[in-house]
C-alpha positions in Angstrom: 47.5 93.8 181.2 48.7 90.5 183.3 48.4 88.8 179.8 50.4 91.4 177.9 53.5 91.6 180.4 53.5 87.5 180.6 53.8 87.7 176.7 56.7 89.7 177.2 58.1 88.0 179.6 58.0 85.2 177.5 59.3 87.1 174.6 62.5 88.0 176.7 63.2 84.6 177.8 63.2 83.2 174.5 65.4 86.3 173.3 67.7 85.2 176.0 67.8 81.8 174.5 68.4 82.3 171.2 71.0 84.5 172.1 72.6 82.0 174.7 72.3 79.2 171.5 74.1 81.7 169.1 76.9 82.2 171.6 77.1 78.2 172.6 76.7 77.8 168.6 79.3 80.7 168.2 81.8 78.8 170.1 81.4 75.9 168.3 82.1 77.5 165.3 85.5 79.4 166.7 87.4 75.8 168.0 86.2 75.0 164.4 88.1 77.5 163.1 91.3 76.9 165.0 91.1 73.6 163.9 91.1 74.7 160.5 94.2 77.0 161.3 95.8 74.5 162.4 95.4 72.3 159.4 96.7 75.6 157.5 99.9 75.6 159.4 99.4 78.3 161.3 101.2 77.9 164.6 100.0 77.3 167.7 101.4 80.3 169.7 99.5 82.3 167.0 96.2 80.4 167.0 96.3 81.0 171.1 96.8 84.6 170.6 94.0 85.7 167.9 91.3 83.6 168.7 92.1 84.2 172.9 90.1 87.4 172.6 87.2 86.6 169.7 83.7 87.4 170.6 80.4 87.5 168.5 79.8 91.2 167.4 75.8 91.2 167.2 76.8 95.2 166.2 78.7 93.4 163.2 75.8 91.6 162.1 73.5 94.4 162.4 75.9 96.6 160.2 75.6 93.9 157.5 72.2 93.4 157.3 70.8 97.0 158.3 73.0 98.9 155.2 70.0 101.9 154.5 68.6 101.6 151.8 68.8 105.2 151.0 67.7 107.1 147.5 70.6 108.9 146.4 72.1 110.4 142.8 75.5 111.7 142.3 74.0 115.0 142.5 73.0 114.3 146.4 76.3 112.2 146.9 79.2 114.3 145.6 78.2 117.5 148.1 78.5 115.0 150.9 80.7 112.5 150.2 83.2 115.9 148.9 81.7 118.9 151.3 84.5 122.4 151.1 86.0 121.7 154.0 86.9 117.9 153.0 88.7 120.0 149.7 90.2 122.5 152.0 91.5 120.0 154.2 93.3 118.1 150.7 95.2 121.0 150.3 96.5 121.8 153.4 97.5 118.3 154.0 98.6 117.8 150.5 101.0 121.2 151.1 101.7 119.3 154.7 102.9 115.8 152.5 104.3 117.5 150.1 107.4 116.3 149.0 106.9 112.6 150.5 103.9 113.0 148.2 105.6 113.8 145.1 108.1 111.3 146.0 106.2 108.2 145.9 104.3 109.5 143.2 107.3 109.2 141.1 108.0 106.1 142.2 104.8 104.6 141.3 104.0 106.4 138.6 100.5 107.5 140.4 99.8 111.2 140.2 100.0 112.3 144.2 96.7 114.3 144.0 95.2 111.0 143.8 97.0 109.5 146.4 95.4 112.1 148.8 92.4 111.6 147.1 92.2 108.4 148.7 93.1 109.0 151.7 90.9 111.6 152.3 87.4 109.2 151.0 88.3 106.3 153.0 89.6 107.3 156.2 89.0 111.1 156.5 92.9 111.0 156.0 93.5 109.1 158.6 91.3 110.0 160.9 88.2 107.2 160.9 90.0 104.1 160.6 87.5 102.0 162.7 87.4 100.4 166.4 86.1 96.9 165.8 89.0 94.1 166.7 89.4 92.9 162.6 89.6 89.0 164.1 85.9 89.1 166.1 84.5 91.1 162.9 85.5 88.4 160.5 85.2 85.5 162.7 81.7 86.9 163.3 80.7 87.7 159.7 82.0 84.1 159.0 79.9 82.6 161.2 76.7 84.4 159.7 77.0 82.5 157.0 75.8 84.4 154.4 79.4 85.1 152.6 81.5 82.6 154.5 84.0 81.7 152.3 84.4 85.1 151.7 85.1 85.8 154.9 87.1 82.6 156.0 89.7 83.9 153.1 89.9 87.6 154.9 90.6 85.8 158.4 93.5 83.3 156.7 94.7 86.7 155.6 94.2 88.4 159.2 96.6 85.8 160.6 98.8 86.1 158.1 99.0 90.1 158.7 99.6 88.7 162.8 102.5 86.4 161.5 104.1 88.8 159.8 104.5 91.3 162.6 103.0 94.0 161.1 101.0 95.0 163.8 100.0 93.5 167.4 96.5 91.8 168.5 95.6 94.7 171.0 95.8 97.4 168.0 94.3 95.4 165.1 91.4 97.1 165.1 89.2 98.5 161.5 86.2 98.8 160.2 82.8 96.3 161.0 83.5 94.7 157.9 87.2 93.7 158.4 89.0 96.8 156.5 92.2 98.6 158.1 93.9 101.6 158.8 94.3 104.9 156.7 93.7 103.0 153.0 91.3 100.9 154.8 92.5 97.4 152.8 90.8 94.1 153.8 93.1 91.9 154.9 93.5 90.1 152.0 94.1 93.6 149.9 96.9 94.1 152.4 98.6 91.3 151.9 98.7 91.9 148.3 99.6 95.8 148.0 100.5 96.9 151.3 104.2 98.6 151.5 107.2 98.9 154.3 107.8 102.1 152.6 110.0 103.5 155.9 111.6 100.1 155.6 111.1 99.7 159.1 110.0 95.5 158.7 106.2 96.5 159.1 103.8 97.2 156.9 102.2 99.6 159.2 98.8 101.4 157.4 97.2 102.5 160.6 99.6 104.8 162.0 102.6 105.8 159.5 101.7 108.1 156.2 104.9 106.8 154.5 103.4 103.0 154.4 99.5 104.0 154.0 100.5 106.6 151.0 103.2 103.9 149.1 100.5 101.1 149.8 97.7 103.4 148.1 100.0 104.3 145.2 100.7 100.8 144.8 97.5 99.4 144.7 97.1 101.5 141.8 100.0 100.8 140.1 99.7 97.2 140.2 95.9 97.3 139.0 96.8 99.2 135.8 97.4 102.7 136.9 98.6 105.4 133.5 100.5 108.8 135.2 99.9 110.1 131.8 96.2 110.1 132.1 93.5 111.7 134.1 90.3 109.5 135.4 87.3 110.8 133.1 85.3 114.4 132.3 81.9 114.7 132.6 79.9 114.9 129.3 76.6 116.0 127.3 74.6 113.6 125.1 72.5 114.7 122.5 69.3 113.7 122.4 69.1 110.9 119.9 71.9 109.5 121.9 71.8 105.3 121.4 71.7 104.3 125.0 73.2 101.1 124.2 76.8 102.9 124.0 76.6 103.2 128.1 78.4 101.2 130.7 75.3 101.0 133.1 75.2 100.2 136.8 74.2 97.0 137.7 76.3 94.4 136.3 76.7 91.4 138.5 80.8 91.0 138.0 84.1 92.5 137.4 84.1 90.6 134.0 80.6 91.6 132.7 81.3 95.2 133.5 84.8 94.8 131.5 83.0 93.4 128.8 80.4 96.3 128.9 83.2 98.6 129.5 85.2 97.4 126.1 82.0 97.3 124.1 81.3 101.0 125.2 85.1 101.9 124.7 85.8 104.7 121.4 88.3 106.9 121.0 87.5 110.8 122.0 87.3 111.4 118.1 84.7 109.2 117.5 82.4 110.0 120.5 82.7 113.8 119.4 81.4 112.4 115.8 78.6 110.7 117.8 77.5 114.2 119.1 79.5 114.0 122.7 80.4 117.2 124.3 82.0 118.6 127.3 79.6 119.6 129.9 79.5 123.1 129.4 79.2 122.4 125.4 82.2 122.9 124.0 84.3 120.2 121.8 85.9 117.1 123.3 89.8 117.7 123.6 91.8 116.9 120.4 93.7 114.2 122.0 94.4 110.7 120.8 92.3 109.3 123.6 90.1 105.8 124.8 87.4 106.4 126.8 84.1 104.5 127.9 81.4 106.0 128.5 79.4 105.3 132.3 76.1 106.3 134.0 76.2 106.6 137.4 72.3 107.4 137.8 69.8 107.3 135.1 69.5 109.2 131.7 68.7 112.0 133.5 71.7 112.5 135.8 75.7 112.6 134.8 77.6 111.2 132.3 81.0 110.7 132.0 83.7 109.6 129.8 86.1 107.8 131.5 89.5 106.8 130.7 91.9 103.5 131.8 92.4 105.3 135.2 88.5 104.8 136.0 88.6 100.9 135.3 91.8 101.1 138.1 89.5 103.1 140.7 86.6 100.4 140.1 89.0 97.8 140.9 89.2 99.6 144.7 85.5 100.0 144.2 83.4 98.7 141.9 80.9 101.7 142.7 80.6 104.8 140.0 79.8 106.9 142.9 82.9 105.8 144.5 85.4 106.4 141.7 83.9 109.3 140.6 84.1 110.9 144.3 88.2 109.8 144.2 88.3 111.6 141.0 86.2 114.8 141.8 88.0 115.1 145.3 91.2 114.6 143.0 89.9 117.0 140.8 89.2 119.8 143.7 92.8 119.4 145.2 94.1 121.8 142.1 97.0 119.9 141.5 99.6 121.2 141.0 98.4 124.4 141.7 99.2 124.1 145.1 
């Protein structure tokens, strides 16, 4: 017993260590950092007033290297990810919205059913934005190491967010990974799409529905986005199908899955030839139509063709589970029967 509770005594005090040598390192690392800033021409009054507050997150680190690695299909995701009440609470927020909803749809040429869509999948419309100060989380995720540069690029962009105005130290909080607000951008997303929609000088996606809704619409727009289109319809293969024809999960870029996707890419005429039907049987729609065709599980589970509108959602996401949630949750709204 004296032997086990000295071996754990030990074990604490090199715990206690370690974790003293991370934070000495840690600090290290931060005055690092501002020197860097500084070489960026970031100013001084700044550099003093994002990095005053900066601590290491072990809870960030933990979320980074503890994601579960949990067996899941579509057919276990969508009920979850897109329960009835998430639906029912769409609508009644979509009726809420309405015609600031239908307005910046217009503008942007982004259906608004969408736009809620959105909204609802990555912040629970608003509602889960995150608690974790965005400096400490990328500072911290920096310092891990294992995607530095990656996350040196989202800081640069944090500061810039700080320059700018659009929003003070003491509220710039989001996810453990560095993503904001109601659209939940990473920084460097905001800096690109984000929108002073009230055209009050801020770019303000944690608190005010005109920006986060004109920033979501935007994104879309600017990554390809086709009002005229819907995302995709789920489909039926027969069964001497060439699997070859399939975008497949798993590619390793945004260009190789492009490449897959253009390879896989027919017009709804010719997949019907091929033996394609809707998922209740019937013939494909009579349209003059592109889509690709993707598998978000194995041969077994969904299919879907997907049109333009898809590749635009995997641009937010490169995850079929993720664009096809935005797009069944779009789906669900019943736009415009609302």
């Amino acid at each position: 017993m004296i032997k086990k509770i000295s071996a754990l005594l030990v074990s604490i005090a090199l715990s206690g260590n370690v974790l003293a040598k991370t934070e000495e390192e840690f600090s290290q690392y931060v005055e690092q950092l501002k020197v860097e800033a500084t070489e960026k021409g970031y100013s001084q009054s700044l550099i003093d007033t994002a990095f005053a507050t900066v601590k290491f997150k072990k809870k960030v680190i933990a979320q980074d290297k503890s994601q579960p690695e949990v067996v899941e299909t579509l057919e276990t995701y969508l009920p979850k990810r897109v329960p009835q009440w998430k639906v029912d609470k769409a609508r009644e927020l979509y009726k809420e919205n309405k015609t600031l909803l239908e307005k910046i749809a217009k503008e942007y040429g982004v259906q608004a059913r969408f736009i809620v869509a959105l909204w609802g999948l990555e912040s629970n419309f608003g509602r889960v934005q995150g608690s974790y100060p965005v400096i400490s989380a990328l500072v911290t995720l920096a310092f891990d190491g294992r995607r530095e540069e990656m996350y040196k690029r989202q800081l640069w962009a944090a500061l810039d967010i700080l320059k700018d105005g659009h929003i003070d130290i003491d509220h710039f909080k989001g996810s453990w990974a560095g993503a904001m607000g109601q659209t939940q951008f990473m920084p460097t997303s905001f800096n690109s799409y984000a929108v002073d929609y009230n055209k009050d000088g801020r770019k303000d996606i944690w608190t005010t529905r005109e920006d986060a809704f004109a920033s979501i619409a935007n994104y879309l727009s600017q990554v390809g986005w086709n009002e005229d289109l819907t995302w995709g319809r789920q489909v039926k293969l027969p069964d001497s199908f060439q699997k070859e024809w399939i975008v497949r999960r798993g590619t390793k870029s945004r260009k190789e899955w492009l490449e897959a996707w253009s390879s896989s890419e027919r017009s709804l005429q010719e997949w019907q030839q091929l033996g394609v039907k809707r998922a209740d049987g019937s013939d494909l729609p009579k349209v003059d139509l592109k889509a690709a065709l993707v598998m978000p599980d194995d041969e077994k589970g969904r299919m879907y063709l997907a049109y333009d509108n898809y590749k635009a959602l995997m641009h937010w996401n490169r995850s079929y589970y993720f664009a096809t949630s935005v797009g069944y949750l779009s789906d669900r709204i019943g736009y415009p029967k609302i």
